[in-house]
MOPAC internal coordinates of N, CA, C and O (Angstrom, degrees):
PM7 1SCF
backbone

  N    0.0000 0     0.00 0     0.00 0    0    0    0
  C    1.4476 1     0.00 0     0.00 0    1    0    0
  C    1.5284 1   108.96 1     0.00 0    2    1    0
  O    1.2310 1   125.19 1   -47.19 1    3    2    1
  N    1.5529 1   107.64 1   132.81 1    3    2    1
  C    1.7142 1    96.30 1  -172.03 1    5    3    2
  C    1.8131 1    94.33 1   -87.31 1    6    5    3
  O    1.2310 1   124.76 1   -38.91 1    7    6    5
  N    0.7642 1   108.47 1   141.09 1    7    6    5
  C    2.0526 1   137.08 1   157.17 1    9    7    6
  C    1.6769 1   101.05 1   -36.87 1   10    9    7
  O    1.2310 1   123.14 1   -70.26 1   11   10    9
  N    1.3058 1   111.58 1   109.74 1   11   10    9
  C    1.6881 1   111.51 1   174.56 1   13   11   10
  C    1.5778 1    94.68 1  -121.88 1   14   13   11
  O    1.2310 1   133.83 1   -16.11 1   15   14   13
  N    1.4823 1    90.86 1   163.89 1   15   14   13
  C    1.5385 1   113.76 1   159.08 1   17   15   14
  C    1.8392 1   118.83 1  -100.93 1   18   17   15
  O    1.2310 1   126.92 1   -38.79 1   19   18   17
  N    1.1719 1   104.30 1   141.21 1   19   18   17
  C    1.6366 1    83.38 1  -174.51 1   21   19   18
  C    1.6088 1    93.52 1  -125.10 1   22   21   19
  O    1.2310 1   107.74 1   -70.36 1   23   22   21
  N    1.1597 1   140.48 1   109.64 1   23   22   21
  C    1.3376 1   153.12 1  -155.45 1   25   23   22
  C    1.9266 1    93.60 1  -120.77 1   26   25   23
  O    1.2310 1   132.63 1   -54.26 1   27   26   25
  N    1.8909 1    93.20 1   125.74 1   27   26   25
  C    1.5911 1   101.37 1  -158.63 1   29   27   26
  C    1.9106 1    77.50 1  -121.99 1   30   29   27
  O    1.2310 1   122.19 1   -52.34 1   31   30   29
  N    1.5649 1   113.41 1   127.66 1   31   30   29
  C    1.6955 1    93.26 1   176.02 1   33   31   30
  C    1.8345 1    89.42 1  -111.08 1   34   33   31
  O    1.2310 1   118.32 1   -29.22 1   35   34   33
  N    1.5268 1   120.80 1   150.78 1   35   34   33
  C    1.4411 1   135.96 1  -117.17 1   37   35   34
  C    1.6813 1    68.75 1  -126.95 1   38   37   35
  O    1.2310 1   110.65 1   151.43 1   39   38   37
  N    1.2720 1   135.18 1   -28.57 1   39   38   37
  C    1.6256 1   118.12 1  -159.59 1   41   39   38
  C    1.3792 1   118.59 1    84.20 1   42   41   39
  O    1.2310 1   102.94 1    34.32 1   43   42   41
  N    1.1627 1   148.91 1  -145.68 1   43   42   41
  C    1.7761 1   138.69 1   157.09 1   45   43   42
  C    1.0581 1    95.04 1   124.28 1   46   45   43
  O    1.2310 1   116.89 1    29.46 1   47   46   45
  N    1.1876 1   123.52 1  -150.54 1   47   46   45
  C    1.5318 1   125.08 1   169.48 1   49   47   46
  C    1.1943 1   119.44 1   -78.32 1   50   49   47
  O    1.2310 1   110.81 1   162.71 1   51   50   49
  N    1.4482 1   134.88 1   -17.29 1   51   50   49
  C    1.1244 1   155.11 1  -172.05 1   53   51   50
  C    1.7098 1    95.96 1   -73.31 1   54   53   51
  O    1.2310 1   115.53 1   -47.15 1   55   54   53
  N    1.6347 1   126.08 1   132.85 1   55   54   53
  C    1.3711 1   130.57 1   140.92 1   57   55   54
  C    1.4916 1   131.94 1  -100.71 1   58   57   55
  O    1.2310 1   105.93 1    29.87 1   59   58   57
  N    1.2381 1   143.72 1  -150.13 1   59   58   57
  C    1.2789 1   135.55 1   177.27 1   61   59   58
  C    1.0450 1   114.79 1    -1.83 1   62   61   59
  O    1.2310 1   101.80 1   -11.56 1   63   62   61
  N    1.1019 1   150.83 1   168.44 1   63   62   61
  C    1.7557 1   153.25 1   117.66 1   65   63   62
  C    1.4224 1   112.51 1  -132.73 1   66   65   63
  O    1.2310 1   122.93 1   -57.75 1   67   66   65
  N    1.7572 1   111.98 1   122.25 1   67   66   65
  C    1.0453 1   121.21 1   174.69 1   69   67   66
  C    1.7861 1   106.53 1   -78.28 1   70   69   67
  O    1.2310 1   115.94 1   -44.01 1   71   70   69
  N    1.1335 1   125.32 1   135.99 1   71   70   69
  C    1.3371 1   149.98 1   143.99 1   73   71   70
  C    1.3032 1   134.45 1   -54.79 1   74   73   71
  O    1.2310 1   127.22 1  -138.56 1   75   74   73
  N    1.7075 1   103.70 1    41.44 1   75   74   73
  C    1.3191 1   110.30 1  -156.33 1   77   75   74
  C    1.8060 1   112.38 1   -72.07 1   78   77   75
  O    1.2310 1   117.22 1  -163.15 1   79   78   77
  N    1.0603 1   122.89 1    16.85 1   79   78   77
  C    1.4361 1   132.38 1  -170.61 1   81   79   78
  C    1.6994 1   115.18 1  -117.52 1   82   81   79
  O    1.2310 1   128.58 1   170.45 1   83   82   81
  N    1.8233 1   101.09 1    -9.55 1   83   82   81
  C    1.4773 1   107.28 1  -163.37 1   85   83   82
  C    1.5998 1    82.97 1  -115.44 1   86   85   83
  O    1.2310 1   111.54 1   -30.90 1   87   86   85
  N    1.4333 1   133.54 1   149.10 1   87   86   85
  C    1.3578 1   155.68 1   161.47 1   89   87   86
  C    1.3623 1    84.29 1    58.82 1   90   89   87
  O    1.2310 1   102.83 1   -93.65 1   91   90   89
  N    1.2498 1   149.09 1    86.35 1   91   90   89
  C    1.6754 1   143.53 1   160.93 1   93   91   90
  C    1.8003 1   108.96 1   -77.16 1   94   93   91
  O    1.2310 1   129.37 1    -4.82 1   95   94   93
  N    0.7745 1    99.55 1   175.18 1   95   94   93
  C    1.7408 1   107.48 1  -174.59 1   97   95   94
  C    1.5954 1   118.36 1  -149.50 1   98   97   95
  O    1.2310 1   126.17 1   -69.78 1   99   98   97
  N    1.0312 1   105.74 1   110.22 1   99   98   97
  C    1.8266 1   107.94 1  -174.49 1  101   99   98
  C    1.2756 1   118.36 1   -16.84 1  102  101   99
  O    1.2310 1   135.89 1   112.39 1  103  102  101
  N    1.4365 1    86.84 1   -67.61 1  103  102  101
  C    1.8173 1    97.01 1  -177.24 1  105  103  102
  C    1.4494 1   118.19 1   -51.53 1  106  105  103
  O    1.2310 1   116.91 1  -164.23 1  107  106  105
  N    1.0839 1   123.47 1    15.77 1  107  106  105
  C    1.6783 1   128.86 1  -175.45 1  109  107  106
  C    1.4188 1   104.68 1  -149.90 1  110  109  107
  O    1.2310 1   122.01 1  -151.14 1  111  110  109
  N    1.4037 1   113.75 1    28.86 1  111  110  109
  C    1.6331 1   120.79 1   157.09 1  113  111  110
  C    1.5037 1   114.14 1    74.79 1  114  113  111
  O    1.2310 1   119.05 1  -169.44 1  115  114  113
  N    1.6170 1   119.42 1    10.56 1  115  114  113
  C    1.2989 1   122.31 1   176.23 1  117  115  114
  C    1.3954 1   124.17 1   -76.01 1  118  117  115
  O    1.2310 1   118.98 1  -159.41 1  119  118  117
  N    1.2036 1   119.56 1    20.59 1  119  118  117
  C    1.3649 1   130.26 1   160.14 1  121  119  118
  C    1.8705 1   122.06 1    54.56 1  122  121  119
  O    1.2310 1   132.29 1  -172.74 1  123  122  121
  N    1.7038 1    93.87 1     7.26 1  123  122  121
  C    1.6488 1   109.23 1  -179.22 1  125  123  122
  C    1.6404 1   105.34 1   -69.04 1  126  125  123
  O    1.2310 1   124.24 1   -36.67 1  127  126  125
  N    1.1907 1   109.46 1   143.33 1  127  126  125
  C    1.5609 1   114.16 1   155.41 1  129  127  126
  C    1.6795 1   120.55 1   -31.45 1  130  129  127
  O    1.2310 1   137.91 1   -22.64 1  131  130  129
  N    1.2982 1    82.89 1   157.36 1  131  130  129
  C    2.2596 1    69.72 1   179.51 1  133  131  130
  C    1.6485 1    88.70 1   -77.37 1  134  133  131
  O    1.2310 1   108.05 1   135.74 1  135  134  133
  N    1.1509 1   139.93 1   -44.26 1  135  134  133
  C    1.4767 1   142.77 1  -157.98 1  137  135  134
  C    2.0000 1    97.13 1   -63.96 1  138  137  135
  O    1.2310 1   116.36 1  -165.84 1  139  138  137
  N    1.3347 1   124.52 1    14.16 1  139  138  137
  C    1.5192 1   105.89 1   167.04 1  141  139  138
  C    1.1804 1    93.94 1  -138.66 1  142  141  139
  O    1.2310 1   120.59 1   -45.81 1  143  142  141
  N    1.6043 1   116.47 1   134.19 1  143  142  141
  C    1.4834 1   136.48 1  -157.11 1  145  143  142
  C    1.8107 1    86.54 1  -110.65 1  146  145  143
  O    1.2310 1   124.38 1   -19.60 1  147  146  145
  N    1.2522 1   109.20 1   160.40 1  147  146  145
  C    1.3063 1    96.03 1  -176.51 1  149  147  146
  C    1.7394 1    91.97 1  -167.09 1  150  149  147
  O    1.2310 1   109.84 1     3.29 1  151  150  149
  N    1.4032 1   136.67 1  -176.71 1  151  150  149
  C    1.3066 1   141.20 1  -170.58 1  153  151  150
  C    1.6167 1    91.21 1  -149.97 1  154  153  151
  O    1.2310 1   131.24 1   -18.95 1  155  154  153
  N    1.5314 1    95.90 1   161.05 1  155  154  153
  C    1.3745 1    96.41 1   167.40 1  157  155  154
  C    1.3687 1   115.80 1   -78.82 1  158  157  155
  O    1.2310 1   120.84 1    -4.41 1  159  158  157
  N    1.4620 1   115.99 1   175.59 1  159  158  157
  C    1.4345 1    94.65 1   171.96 1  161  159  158
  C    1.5303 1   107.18 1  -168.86 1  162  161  159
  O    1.2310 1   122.91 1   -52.65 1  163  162  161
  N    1.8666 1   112.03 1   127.35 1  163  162  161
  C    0.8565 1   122.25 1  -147.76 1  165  163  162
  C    1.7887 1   104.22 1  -122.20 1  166  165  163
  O    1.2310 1   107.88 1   -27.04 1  167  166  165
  N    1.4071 1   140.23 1   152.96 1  167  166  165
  C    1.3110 1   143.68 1  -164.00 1  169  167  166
  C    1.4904 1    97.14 1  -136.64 1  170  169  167
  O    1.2310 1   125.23 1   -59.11 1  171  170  169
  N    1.1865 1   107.55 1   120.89 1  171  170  169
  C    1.8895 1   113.17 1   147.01 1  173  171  170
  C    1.2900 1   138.40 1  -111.66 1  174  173  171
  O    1.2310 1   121.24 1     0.35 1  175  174  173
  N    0.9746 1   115.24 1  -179.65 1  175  174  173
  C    1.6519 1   120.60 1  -151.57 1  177  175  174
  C    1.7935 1    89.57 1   -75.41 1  178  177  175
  O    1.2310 1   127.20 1   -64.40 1  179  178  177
  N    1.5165 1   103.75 1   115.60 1  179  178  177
  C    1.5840 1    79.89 1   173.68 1  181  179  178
  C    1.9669 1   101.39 1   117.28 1  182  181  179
  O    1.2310 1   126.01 1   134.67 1  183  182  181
  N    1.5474 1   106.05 1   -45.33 1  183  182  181
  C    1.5013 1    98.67 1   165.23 1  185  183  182
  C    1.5179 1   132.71 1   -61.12 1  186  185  183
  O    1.2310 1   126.32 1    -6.32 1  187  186  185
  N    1.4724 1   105.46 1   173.68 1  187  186  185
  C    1.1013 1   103.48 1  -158.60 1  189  187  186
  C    1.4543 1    86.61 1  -129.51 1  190  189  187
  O    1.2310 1    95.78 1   -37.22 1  191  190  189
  N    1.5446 1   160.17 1   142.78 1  191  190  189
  C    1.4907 1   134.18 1   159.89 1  193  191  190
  C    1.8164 1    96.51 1  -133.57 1  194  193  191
  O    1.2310 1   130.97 1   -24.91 1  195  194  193
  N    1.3849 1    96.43 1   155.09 1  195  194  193
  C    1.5382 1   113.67 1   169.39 1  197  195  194
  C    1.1334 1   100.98 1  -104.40 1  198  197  195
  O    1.2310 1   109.65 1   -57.49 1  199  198  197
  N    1.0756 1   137.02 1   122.51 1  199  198  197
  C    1.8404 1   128.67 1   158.41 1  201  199  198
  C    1.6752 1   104.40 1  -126.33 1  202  201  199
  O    1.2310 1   131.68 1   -35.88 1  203  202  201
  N    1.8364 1    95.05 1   144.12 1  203  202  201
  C    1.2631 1    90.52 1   177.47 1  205  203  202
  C    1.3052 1   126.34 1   -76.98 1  206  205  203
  O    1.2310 1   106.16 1   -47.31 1  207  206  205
  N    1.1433 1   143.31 1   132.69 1  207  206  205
  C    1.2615 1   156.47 1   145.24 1  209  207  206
  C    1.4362 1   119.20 1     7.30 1  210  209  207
  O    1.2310 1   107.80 1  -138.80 1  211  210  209
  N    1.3575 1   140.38 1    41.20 1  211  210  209
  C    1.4286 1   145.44 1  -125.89 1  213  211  210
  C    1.5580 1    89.00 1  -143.50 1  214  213  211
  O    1.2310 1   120.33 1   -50.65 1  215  214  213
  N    1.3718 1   116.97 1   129.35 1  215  214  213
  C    1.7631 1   121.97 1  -173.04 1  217  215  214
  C    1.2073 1   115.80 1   -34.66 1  218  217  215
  O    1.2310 1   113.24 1   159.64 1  219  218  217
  N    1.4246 1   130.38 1   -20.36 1  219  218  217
  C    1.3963 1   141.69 1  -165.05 1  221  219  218
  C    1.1780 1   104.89 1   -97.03 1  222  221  219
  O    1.2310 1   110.50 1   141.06 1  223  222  221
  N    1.2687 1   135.46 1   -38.94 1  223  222  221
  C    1.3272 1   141.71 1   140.23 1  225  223  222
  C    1.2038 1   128.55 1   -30.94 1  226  225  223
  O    1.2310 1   114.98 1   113.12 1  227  226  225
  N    1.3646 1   127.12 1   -66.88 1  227  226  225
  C    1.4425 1   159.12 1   157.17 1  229  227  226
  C    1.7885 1   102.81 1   -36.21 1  230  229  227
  O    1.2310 1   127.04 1   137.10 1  231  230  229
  N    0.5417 1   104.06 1   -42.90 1  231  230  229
  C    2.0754 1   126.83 1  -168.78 1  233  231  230
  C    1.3385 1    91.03 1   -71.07 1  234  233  231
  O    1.2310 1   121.62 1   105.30 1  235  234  233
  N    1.3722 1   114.51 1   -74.70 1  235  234  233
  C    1.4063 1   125.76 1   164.34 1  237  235  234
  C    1.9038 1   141.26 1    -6.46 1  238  237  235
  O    1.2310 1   146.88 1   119.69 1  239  238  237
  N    1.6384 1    65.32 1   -60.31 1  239  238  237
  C    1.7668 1    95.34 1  -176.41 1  241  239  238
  C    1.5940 1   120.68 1   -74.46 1  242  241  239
  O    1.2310 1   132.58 1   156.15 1  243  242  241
  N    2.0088 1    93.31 1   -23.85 1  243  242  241
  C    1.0758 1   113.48 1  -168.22 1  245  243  242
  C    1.4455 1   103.00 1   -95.95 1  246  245  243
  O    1.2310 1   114.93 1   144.53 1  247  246  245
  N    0.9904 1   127.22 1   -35.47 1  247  246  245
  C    1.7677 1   126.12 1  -155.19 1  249  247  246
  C    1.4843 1   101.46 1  -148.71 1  250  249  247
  O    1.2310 1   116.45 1   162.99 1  251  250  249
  N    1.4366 1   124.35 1   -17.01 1  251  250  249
  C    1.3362 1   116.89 1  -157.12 1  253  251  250
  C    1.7788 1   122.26 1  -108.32 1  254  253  251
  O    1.2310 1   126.42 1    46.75 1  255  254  253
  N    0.7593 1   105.26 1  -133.25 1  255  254  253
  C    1.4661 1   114.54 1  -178.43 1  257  255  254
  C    1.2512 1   122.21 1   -75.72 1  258  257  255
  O    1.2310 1   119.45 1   134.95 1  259  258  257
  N    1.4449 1   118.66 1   -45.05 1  259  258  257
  C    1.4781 1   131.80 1   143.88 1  261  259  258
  C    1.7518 1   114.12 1   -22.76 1  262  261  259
  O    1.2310 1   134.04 1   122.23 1  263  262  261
  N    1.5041 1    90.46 1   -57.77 1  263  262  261
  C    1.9076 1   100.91 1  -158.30 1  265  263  262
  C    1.5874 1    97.41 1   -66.06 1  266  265  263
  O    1.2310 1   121.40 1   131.09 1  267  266  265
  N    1.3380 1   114.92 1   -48.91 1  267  266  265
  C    1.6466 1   133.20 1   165.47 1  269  267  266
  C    1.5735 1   109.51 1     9.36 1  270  269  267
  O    1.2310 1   133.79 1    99.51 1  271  270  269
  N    1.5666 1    90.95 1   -80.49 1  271  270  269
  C    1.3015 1   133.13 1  -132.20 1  273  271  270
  C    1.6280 1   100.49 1  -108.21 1  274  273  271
  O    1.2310 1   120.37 1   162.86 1  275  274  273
  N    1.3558 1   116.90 1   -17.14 1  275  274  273
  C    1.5626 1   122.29 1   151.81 1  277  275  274
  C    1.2513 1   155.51 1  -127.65 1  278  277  275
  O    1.2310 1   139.77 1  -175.88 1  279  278  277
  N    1.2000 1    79.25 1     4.12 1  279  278  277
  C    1.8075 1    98.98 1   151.10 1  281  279  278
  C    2.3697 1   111.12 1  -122.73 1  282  281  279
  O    1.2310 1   134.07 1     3.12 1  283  282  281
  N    1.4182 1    90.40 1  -176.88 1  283  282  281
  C    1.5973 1    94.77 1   171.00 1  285  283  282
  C    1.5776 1   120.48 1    73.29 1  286  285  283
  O    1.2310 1   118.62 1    61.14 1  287  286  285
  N    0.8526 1   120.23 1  -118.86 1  287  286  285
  C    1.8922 1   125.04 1   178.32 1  289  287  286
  C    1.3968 1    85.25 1  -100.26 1  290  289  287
  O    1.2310 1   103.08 1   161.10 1  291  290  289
  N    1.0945 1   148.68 1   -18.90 1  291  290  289
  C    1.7916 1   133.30 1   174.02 1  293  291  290
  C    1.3507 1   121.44 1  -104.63 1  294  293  291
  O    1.2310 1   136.57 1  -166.83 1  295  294  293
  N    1.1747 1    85.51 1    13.17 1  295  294  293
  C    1.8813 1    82.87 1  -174.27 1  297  295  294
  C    1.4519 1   116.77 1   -59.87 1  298  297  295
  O    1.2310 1   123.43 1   -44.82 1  299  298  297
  N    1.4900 1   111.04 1   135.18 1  299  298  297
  C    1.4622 1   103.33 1   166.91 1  301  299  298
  C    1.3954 1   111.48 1   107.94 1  302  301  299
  O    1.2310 1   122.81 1   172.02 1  303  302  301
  N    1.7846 1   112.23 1    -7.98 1  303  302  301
  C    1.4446 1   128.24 1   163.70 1  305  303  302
  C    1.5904 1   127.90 1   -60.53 1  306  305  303
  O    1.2310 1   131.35 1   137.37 1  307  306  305
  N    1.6578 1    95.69 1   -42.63 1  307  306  305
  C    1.3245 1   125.68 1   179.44 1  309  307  306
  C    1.6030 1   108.18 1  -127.73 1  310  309  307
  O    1.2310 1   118.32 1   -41.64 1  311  310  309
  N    1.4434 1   120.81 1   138.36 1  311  310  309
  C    1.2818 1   134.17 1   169.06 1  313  311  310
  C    1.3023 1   101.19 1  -107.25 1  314  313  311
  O    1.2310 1   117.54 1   -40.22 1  315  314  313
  N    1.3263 1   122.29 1   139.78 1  315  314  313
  C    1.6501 1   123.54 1   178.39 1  317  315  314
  C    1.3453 1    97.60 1  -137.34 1  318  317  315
  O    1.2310 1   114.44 1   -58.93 1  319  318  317
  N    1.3794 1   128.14 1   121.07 1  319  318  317
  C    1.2331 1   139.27 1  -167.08 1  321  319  318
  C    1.8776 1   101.35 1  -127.51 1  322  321  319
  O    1.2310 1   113.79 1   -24.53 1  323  322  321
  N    1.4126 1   129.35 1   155.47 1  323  322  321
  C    1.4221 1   124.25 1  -178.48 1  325  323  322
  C    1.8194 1   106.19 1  -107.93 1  326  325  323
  O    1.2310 1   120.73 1   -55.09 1  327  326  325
  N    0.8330 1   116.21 1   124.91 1  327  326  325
  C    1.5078 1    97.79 1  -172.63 1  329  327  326
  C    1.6649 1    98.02 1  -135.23 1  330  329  327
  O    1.2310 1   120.10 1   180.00 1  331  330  329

């Protein structure tokens, strides 16, 4: 079974949030190898997402946009659970 993230966004005052740290894309200055293909990727108030478990993810969770938005002055925007 591959290792996912399952990212729940809570609604709040907060709308959209781009994920600009998760699937990045050259052409938009994300500094990935050409060898990792990636999509943008966007969350609403109310989604639910699985993502796989992939360093960029992980990175995320750890330091990034993810971490942002669920812990600190945002906590509680995003739930990030490992499943």
């Amino acid at each position: 079974m591959v290792p996912k993230v399952k990212i729940t966004h809570n609604g709040g005052s907060v709308g959209q949030l781009y994920l600009a740290d998760v699937g990045r894309r050259n052409s938009l200055g994300g500094g990935a190898s050409i060898y990792e293909y990636g999509q943008d990727c966007y969350i609403n108030p109310g989604d639910v997402l699985q993502l796989v478990a992939t360093s960029q993810v992980l990175l995320s969770v750890d330091r990034g946009i993810l971490h942002t938005f669920s812990t600190g002055a945002f906590a509680g925007v995003l739930t990030i659970a490992f499943i």
